[in-house]
C-alpha positions in Angstrom: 65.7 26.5 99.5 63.7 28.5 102.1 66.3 27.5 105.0 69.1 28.3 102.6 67.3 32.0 102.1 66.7 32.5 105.5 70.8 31.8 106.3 71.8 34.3 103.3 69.9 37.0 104.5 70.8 36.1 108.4 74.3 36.5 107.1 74.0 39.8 105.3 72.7 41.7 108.4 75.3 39.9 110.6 77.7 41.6 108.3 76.0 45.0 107.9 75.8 44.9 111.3 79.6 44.4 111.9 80.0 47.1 109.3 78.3 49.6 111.4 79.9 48.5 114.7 83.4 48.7 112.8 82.1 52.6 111.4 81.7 53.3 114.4 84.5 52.2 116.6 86.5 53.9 113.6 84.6 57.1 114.5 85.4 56.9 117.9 88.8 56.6 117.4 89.0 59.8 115.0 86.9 61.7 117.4 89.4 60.9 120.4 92.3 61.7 118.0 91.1 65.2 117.5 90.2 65.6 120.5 93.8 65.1 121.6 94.9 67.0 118.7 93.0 70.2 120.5 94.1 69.6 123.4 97.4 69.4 122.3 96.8 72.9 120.4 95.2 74.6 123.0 98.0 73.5 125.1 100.5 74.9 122.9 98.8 78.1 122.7 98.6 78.4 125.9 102.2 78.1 126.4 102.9 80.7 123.7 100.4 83.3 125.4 102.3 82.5 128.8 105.6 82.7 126.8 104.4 86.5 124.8 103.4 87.6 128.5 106.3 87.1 130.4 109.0 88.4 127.4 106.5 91.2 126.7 105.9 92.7 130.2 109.0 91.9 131.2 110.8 94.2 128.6 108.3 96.8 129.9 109.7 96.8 133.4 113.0 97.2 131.6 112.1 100.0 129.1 109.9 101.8 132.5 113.0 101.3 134.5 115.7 102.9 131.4 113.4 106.2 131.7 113.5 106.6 135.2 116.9 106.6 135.6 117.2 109.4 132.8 116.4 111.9 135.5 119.2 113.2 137.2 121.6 112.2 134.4 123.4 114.9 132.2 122.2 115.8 128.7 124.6 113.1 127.0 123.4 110.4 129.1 119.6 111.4 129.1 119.9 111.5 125.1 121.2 107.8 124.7 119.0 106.3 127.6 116.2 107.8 125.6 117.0 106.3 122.2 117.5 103.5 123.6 114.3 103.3 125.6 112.5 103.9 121.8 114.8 101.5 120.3 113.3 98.7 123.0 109.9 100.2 122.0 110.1 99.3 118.6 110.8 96.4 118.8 108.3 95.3 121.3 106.1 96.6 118.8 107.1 94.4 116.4 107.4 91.4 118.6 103.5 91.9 119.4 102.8 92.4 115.5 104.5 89.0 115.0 102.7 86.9 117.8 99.0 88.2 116.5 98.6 85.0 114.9 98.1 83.2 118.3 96.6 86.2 121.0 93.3 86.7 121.6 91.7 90.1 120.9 91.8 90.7 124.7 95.9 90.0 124.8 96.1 92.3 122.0 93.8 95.1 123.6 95.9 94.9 126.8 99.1 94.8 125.0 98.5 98.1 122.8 97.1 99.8 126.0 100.8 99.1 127.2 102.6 100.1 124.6 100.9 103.3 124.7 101.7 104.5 127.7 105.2 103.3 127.6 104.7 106.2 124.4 104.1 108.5 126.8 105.8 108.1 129.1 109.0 108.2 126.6 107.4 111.8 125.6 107.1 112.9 128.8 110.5 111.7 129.4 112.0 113.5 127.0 110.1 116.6 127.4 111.4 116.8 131.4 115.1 115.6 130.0 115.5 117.2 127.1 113.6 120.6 127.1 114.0 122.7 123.4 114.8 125.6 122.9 113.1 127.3 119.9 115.5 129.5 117.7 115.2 131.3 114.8 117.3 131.5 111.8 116.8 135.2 110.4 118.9 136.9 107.2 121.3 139.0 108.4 123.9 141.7 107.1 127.2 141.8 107.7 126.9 144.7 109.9 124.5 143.2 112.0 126.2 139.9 112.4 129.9 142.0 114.0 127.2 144.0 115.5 126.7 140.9 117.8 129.3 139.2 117.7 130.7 142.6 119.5 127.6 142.2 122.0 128.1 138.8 122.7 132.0 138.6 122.8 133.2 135.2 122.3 130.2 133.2 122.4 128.8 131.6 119.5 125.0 130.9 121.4 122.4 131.9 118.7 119.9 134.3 119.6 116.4 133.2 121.2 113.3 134.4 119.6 111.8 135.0 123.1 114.3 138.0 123.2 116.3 136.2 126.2 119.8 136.7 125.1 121.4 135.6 128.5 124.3 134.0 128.2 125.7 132.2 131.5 129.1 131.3 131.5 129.5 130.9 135.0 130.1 127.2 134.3 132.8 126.9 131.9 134.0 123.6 132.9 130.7 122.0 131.6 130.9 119.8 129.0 128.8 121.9 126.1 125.2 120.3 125.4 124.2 119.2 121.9 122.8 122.7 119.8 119.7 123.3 118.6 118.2 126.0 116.0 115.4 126.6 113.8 113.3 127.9 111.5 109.5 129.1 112.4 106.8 131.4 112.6 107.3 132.4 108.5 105.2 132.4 105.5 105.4 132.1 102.2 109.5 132.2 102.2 112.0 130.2 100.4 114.7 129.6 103.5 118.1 127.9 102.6 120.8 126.5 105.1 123.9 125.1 104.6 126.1 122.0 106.2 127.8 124.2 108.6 124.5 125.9 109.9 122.8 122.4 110.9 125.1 119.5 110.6 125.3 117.8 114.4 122.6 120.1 115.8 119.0 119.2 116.6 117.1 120.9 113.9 113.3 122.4 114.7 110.8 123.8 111.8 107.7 124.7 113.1 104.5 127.4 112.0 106.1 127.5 108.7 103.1 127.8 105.8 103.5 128.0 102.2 107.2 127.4 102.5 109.7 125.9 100.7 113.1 124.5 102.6 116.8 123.6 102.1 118.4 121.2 104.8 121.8 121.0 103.3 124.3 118.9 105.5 123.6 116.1 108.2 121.7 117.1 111.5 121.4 114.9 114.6 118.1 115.4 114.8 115.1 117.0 112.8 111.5 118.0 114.5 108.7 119.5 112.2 105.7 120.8 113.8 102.8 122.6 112.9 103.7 122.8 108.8 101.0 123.5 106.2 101.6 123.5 102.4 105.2 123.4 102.6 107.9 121.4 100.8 111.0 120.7 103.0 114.2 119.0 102.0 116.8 117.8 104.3 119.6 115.6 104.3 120.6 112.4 106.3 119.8 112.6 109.6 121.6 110.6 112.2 119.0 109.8 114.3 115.4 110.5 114.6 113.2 112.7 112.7 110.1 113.8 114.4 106.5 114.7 112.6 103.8 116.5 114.8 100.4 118.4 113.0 101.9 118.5 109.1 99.3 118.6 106.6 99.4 119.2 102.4 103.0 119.3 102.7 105.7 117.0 100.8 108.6 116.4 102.9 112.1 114.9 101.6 114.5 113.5 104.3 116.4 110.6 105.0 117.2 109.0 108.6 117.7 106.5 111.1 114.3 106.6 112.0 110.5 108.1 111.6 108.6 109.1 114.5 104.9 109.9 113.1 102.1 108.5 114.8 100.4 106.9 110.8 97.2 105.3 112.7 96.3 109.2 113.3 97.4 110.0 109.6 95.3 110.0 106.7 96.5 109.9 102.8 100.0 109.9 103.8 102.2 108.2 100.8 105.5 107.4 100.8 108.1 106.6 97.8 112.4 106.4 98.1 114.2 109.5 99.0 115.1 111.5 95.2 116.9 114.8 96.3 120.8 115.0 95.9 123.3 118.3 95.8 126.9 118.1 95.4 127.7 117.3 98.8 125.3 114.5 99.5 127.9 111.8 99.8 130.2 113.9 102.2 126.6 114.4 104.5 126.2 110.3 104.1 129.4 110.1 105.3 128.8 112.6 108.1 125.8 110.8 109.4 127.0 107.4 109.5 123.6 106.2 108.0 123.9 102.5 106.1 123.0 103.3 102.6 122.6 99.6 101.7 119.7 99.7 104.1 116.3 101.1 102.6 113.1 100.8 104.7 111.4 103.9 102.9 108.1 101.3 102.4 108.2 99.6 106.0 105.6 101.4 107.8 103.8 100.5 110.9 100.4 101.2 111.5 100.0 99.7 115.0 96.1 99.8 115.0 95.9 97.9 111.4 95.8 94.9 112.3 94.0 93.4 109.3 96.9 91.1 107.6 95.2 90.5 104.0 94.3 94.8 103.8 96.4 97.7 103.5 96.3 100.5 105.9 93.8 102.8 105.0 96.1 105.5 106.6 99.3 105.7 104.2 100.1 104.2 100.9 103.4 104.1 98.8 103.3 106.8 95.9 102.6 105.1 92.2 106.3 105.2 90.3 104.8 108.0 88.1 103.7 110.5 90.5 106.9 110.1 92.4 108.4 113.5 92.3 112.4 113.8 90.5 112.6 117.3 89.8 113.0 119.5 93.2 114.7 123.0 91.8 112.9 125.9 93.4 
């Protein structure tokens, strides 16, 4: 019985002890398979790093290279190279928000930093390309209207608030270059304009303060600077419309696309586009704007990079404080 013992408990720590070895050699196994399951990983990060890289500062050269060539180029030419240099830019924007998943903070640090100055360097682009000229709208009567048109013969420029009322047509062959007018410098003023005053012209509102506005028609373009407690209305715009230093203000527009910096914003909300006027159809028309397409709620923030929070910086208005009624 002892001997029988002794082999019963010789045979239970053989087996424990091939339990253990087995454990082991089991661990060793799923240890090597992760580790080859990182290394796989890493290696396919890697490769989508190298992959982000080479796409991304590549279509830099490319976007660098569209805005040097818009010098020296007419008006025309400088115009599209320049929308499509920011078309590029956005979408280089968006193909960094889309590959955040796999950067590293120090790819996304270095990417912003580009995309920033290829920002400025489209401002200053523009600025050196496409200089505006500031004009003022201003009532006038009848008499005063002939009394210029007398002054000015056949020429249809508007007047320049700088008092520079030059006109050269020493080059008459010259194919005409896209208009411009505006409204600024008022206060407290309710200033209305209609489809034939704006539509095709690039469209500039700045120092206006405790205003309210009427943008009736389709401009090519719409710049507001400098705007404080005003409430401005415009229709479509064909292309771009520009916001620069507007504060307590509620602006109503549609367009192609928003230029406004939001990461510098602060309580800035947004909710769909409520005006209309009898001719709102004809300006749709006019623009050649896609009314099946809505993005009034896709903002950027290109600093909020936070995927499960909202940007501190904007939010979309609550349906019950959306505004419906816009009569003056």
């Amino acid at each position: 019985k002892h001997t029988d013992r002794q082999t019963a408990i010789e045979l239970n720590y053989a087996g424990k002890v091939q339990e253990r070895l087995q454990k082991r050699h089991q661990a060793r196994l799923e240890d090597a398979e992760r580790r080859k399951e990182a290394k796989e990983s890493s290696s396919v990060a890697e490769e989508k790093v190298e992959y982000f890289s080479s796409t991304f500062y590549g279509e830099r050269a490319c976007i660098e290279q569209l805005l040097s060539e818009c010098s020296g180029t007419d008006r025309a030419e400088a115009t599209r190279r320049l929308e499509e240099a920011t078309n590029k830019v956005q979408q280089l924007q968006k193909f960094l928000n889309d590959s955040l998943l796999f950067l590293t903070q120090y790819n996304v640090r270095e990417a912003q930093a580009a995309l920033q100055q290829l920002q400025n360097s489209l401002s200053e682009t523009r600025e050196a390309c496409l200089p505006q000229k500031t004009f003022a709208f201003r009532t006038r009567t009848k008499a005063a209207e002939k009394s210029q048109k007398t002054e000015l013969g056949s020429s249809n420029t508007p007047e320049a608030e700088s008092g520079n009322n030059k006109v050269d047509n020493d080059n008459a062959s010259a194919p005409p270059a896209p208009e411009q007018c505006g409204i600024f410098n008022l206060s407290n003023e309710f200033v209305s304009k209609t489809s034939e005053e704006i539509s095709k012209q690039h469209v500039l509102l700045t120092h206006l303060t405790h205003c309210k506005v009427r943008l009736f028609g389709s401009p090519s373009t719409l710049h507001l600077k400098h705007i404080e407690d005003c409430e401005i209305l415009c229709g479509p715009v064909a292309s771009s419309v520009l916001i620069d230093h507007c504060t307590n203000s509620t602006l109503a527009f549609l367009c192609q696309q928003l230029r406004a910096i939001i990461e510098n914003c602060s309580g800035v909300g947004f909710a769909p586009f409520t005006w209309s006027h009898p001719r709102l159809e004809e300006d749709f028309s006019l623009s050649g704007l896609d009314r099946e397409r809505n993005n009034w709620d896709q903002v950027d923030d290109f600093n909020w990079l936070d995927t499960e929070a909202p940007s501190p910086n904007w939010t979309v208005i609550p349906e019950g404080e959306r505004k419906n009624n816009w009569d003056p």
